[in-house]
HTML snippet that shows the backbone in 3Dmol.js (N, CA, C, O; Angstrom):
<script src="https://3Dmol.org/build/3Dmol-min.js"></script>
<div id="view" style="width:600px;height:400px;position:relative"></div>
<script>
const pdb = `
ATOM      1  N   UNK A   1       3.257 -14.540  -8.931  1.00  0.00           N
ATOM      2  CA  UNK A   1       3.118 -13.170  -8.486  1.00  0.00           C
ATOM      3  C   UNK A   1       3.235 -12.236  -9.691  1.00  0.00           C
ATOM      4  O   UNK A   1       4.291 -12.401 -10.300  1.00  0.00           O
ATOM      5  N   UNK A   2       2.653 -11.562 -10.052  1.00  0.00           N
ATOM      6  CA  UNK A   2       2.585 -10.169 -10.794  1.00  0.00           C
ATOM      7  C   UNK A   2       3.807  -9.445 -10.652  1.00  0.00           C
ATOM      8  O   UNK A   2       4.438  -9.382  -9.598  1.00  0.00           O
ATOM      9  N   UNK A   3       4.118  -8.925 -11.676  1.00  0.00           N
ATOM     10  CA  UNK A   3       4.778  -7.793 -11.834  1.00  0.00           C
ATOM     11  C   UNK A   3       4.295  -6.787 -11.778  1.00  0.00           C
ATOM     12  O   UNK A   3       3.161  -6.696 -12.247  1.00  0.00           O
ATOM     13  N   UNK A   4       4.897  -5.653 -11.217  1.00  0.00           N
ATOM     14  CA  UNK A   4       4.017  -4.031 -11.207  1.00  0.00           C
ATOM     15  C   UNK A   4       3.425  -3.809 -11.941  1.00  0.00           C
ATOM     16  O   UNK A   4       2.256  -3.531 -11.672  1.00  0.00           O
ATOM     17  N   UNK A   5       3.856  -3.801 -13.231  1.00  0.00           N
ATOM     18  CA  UNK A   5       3.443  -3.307 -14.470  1.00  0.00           C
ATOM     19  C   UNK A   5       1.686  -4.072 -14.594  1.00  0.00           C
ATOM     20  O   UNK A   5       0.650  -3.497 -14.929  1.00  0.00           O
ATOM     21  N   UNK A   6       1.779  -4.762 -14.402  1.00  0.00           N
ATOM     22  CA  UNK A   6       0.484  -5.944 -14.691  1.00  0.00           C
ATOM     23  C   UNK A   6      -0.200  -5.636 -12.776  1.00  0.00           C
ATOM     24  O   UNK A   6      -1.365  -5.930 -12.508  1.00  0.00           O
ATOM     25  N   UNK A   7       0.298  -5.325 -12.212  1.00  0.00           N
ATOM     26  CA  UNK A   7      -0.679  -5.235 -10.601  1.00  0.00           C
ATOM     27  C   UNK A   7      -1.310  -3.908 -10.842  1.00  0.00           C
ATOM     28  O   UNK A   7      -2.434  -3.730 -10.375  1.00  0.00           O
ATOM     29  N   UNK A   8      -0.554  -2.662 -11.717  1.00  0.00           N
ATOM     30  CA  UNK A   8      -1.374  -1.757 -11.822  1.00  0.00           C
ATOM     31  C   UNK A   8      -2.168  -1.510 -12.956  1.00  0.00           C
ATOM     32  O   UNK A   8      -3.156  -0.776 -12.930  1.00  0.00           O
ATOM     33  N   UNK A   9      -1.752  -2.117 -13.971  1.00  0.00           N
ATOM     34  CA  UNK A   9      -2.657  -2.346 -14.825  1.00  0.00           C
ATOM     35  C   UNK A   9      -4.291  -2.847 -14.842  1.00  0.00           C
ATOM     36  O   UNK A   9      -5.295  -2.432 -15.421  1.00  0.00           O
ATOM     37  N   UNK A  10      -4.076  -3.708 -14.108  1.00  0.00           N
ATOM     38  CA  UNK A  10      -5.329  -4.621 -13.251  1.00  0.00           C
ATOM     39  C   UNK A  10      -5.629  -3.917 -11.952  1.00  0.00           C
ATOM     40  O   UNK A  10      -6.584  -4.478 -11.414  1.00  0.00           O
ATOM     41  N   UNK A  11      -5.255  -3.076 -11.364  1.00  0.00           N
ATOM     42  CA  UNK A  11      -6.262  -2.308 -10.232  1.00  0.00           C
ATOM     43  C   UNK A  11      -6.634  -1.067 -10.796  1.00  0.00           C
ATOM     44  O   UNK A  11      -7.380  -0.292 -10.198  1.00  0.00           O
ATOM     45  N   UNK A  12      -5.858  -0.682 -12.616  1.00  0.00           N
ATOM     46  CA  UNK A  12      -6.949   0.893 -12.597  1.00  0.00           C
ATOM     47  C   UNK A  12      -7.994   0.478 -13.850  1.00  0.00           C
ATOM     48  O   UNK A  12      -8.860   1.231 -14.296  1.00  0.00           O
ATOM     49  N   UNK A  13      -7.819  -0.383 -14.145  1.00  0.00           N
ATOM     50  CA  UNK A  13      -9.012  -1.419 -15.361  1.00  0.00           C
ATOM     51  C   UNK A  13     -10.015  -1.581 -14.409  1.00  0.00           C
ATOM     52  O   UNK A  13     -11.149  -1.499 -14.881  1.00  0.00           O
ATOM     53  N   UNK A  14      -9.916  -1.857 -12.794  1.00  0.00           N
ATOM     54  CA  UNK A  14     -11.112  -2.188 -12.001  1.00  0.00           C
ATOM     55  C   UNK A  14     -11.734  -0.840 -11.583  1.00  0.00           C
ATOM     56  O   UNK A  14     -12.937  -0.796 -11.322  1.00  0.00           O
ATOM     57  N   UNK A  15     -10.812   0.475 -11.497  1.00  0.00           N
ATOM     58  CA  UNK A  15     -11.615   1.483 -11.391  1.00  0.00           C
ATOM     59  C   UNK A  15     -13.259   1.636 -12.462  1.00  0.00           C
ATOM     60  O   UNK A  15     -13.487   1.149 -13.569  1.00  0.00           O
ATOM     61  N   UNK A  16     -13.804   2.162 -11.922  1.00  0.00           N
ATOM     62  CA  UNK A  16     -15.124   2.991 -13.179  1.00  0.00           C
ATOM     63  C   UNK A  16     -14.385   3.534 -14.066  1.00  0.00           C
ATOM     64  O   UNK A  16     -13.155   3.558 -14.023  1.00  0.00           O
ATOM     65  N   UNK A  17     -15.087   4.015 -14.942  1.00  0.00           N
ATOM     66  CA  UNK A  17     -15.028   4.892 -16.423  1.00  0.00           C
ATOM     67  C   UNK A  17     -14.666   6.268 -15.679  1.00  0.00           C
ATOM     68  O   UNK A  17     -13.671   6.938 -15.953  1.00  0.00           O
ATOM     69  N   UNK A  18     -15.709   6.626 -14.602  1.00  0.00           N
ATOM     70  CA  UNK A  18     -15.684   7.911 -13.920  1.00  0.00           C
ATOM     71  C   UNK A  18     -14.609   8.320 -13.216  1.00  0.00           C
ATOM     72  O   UNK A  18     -14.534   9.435 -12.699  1.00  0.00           O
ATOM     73  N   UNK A  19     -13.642   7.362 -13.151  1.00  0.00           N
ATOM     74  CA  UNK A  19     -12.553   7.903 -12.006  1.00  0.00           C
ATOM     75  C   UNK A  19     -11.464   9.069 -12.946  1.00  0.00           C
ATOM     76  O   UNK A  19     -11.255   9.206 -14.151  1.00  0.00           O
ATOM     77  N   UNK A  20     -10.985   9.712 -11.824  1.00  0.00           N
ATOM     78  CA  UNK A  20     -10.623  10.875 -12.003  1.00  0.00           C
ATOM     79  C   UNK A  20      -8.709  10.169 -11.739  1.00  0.00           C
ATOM     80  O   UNK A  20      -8.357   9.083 -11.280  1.00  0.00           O
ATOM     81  N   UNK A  21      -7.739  11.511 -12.333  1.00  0.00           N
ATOM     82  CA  UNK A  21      -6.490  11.290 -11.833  1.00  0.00           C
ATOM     83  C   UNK A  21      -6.266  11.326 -10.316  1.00  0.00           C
ATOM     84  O   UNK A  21      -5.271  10.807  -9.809  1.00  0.00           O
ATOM     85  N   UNK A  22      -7.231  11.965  -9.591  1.00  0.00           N
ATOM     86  CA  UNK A  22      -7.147  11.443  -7.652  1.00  0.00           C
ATOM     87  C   UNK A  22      -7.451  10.129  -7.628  1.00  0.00           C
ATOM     88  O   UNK A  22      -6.983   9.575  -6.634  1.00  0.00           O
ATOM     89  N   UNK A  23      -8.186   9.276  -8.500  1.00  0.00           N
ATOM     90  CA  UNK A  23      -8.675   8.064  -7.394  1.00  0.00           C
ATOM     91  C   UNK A  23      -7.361   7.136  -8.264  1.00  0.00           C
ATOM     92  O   UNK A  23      -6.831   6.218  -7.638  1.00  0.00           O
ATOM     93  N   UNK A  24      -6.905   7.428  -9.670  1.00  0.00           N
ATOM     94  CA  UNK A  24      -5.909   6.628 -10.364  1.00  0.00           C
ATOM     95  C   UNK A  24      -4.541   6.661  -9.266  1.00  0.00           C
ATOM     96  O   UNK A  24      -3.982   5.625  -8.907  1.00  0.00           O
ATOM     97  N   UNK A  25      -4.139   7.977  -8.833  1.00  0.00           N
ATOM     98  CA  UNK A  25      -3.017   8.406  -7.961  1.00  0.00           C
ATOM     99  C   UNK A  25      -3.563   7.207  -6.908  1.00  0.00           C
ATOM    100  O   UNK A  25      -3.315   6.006  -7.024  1.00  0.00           O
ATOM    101  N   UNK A  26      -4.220   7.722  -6.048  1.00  0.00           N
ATOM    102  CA  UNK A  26      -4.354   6.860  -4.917  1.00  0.00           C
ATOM    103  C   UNK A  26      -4.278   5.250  -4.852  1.00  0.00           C
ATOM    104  O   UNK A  26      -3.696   4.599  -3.983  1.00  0.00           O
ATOM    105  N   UNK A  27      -5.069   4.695  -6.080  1.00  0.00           N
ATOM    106  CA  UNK A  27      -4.782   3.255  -6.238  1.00  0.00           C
ATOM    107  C   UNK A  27      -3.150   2.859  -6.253  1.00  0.00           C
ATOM    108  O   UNK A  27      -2.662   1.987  -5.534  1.00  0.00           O
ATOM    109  N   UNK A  28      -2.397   3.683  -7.229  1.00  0.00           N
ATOM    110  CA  UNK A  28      -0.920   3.590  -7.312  1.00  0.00           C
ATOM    111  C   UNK A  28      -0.845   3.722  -5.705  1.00  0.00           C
ATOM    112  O   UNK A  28      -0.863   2.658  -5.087  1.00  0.00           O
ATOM    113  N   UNK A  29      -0.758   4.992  -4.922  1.00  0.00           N
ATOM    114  CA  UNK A  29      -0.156   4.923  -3.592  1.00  0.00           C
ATOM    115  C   UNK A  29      -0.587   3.702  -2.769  1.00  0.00           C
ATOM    116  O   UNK A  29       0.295   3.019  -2.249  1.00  0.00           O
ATOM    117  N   UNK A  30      -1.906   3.373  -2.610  1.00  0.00           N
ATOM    118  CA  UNK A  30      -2.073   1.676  -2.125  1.00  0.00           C
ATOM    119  C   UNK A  30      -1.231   0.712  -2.534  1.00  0.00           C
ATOM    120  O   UNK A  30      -0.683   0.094  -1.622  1.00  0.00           O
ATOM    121  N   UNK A  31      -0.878   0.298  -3.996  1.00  0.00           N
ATOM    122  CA  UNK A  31      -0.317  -0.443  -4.066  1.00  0.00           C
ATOM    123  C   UNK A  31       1.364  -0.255  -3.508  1.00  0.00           C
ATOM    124  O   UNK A  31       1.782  -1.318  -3.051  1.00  0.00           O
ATOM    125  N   UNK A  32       2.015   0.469  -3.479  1.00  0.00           N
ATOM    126  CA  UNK A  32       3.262   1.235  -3.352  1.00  0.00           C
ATOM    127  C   UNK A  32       2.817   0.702  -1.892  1.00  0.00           C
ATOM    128  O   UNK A  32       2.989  -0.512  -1.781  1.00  0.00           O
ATOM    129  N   UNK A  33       2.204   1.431  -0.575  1.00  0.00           N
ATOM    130  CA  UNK A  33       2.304   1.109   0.275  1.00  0.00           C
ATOM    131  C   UNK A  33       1.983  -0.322   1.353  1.00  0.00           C
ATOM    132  O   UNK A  33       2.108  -0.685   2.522  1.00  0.00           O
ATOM    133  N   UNK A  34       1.460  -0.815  -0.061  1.00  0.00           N
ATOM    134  CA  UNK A  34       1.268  -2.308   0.469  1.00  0.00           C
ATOM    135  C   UNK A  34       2.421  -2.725   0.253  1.00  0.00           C
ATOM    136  O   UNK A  34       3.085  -2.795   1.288  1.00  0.00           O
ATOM    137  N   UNK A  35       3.274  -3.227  -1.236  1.00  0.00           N
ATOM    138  CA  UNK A  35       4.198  -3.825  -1.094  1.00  0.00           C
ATOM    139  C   UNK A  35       5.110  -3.549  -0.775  1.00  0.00           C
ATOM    140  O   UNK A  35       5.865  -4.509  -0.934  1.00  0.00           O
ATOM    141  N   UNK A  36       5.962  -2.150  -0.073  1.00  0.00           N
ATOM    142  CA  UNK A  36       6.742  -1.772   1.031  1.00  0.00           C
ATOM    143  C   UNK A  36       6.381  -2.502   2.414  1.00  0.00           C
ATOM    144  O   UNK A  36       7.222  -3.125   3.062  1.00  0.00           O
ATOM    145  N   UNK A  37       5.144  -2.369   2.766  1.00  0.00           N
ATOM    146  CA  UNK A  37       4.659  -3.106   3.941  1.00  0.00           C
ATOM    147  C   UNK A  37       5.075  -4.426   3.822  1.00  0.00           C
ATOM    148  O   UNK A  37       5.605  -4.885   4.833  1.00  0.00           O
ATOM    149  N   UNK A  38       4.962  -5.279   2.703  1.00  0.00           N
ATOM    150  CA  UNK A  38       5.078  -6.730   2.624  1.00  0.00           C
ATOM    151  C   UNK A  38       6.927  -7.122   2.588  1.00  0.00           C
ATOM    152  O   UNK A  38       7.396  -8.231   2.846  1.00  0.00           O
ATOM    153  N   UNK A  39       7.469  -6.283   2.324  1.00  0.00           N
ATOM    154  CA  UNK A  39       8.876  -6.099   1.955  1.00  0.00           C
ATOM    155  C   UNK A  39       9.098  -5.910   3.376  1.00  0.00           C
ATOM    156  O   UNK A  39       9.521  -6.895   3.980  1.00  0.00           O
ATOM    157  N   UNK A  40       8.929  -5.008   3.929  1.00  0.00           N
ATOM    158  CA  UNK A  40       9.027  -5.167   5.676  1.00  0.00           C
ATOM    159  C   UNK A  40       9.031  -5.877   6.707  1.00  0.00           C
ATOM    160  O   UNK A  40       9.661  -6.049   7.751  1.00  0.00           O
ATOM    161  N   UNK A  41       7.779  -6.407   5.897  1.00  0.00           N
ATOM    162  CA  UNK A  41       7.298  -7.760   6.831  1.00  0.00           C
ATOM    163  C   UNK A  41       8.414  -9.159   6.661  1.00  0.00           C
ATOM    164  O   UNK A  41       8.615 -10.079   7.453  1.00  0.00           O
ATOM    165  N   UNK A  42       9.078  -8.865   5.171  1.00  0.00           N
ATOM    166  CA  UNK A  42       9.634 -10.252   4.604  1.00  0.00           C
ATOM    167  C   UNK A  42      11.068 -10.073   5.537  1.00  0.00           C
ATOM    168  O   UNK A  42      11.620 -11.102   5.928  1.00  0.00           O
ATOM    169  N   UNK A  43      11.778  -8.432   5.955  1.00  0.00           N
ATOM    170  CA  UNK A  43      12.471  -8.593   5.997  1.00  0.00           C
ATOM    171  C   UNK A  43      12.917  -8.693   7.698  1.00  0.00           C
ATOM    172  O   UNK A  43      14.079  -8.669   8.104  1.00  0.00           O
ATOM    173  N   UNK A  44      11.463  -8.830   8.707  1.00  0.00           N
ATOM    174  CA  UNK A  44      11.150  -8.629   9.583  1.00  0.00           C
ATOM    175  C   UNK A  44      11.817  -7.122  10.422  1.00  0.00           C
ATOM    176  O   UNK A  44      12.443  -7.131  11.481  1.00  0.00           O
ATOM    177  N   UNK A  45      11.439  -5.823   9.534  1.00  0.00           N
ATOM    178  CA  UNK A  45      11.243  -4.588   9.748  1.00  0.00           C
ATOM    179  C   UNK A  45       9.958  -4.379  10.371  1.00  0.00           C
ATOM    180  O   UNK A  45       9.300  -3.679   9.601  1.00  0.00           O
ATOM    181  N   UNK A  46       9.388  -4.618  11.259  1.00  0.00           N
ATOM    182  CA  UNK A  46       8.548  -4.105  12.018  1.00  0.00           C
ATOM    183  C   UNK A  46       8.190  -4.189  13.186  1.00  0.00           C
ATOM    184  O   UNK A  46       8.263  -5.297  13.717  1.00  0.00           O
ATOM    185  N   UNK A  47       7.721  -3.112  13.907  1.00  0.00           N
ATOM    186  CA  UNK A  47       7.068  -3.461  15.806  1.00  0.00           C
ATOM    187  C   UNK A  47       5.989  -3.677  16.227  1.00  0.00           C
ATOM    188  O   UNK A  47       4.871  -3.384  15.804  1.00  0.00           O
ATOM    189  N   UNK A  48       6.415  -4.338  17.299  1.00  0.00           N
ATOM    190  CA  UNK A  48       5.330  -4.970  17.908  1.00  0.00           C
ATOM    191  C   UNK A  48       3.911  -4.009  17.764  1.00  0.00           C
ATOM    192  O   UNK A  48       3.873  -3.105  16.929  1.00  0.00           O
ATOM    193  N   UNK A  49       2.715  -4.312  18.698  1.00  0.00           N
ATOM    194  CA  UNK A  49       1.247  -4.004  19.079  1.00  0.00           C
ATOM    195  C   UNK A  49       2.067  -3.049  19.883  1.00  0.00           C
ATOM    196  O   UNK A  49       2.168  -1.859  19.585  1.00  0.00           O
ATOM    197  N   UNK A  50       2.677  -3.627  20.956  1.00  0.00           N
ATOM    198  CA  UNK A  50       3.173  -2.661  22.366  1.00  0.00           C
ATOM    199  C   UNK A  50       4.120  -1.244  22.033  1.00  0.00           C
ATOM    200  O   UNK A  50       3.815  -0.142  22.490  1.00  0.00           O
ATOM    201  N   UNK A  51       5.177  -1.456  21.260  1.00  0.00           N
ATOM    202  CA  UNK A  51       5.740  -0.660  20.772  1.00  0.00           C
ATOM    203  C   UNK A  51       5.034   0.208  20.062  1.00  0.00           C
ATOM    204  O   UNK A  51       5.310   1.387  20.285  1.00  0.00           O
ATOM    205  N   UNK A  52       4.130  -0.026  19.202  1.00  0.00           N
ATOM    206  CA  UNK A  52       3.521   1.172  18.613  1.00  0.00           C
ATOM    207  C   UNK A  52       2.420   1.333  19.512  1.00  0.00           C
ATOM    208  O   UNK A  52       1.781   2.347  19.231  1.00  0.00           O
ATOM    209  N   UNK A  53       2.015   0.771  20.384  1.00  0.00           N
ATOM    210  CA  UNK A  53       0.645   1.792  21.418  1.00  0.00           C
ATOM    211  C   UNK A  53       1.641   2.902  22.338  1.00  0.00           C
ATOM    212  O   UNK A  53       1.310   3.985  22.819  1.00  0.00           O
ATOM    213  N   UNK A  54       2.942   2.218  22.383  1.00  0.00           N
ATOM    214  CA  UNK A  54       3.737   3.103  23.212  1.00  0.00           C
ATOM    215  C   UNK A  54       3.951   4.549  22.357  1.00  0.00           C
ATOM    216  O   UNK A  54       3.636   5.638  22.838  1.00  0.00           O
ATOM    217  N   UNK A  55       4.533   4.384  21.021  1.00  0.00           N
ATOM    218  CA  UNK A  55       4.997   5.507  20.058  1.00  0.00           C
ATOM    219  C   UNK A  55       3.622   6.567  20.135  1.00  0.00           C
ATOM    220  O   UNK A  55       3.674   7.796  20.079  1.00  0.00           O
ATOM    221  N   UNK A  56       2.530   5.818  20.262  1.00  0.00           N
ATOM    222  CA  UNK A  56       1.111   6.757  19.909  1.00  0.00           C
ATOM    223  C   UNK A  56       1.089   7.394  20.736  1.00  0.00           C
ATOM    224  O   UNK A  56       1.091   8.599  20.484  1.00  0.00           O
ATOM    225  N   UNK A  57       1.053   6.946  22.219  1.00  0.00           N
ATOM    226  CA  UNK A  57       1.179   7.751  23.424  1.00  0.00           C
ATOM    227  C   UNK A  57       2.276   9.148  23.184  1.00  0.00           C
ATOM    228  O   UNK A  57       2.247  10.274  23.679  1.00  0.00           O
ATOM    229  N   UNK A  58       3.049   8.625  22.384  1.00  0.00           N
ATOM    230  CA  UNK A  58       4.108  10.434  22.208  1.00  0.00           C
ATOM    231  C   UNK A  58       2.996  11.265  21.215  1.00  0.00           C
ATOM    232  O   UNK A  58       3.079  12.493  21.231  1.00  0.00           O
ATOM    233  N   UNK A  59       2.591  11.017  20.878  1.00  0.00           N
ATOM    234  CA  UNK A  59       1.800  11.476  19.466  1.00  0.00           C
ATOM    235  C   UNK A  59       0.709  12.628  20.530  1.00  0.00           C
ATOM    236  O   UNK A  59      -0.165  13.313  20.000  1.00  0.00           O
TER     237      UNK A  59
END
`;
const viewer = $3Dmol.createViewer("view");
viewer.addModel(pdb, "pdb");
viewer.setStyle({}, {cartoon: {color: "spectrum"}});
viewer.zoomTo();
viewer.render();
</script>
């Protein structure tokens, strides 16, 4: 597994030449919110399908 340093290194090398500091930001926030998600998942922090169709219904 990668270290941060080297996961973002290697997803803004795959950007174009053309990318701007919005699309550099955003790649960082993907990665950030993936591996929180995966950290969640490891630590079984999350709800069900049902539980969140229920939460949406408040929405």
């Amino acid at each position: 597994m990668e270290n941060l340093k080297q996961e973002v290194i290697k997803a803004i090398s795959k950007l174009p030449e053309s990318a701007n500091i919005d699309d550099i930001m955003y790649e960082l926030y993907v990665i950030d919110k993936v591996k929180k998600g995966r950290e969640a998942a490891e630590r079984n922090d999350t709800i069900s399908v049902q539980e969140l169709k229920k939460e949406m219904q408040s929405w």
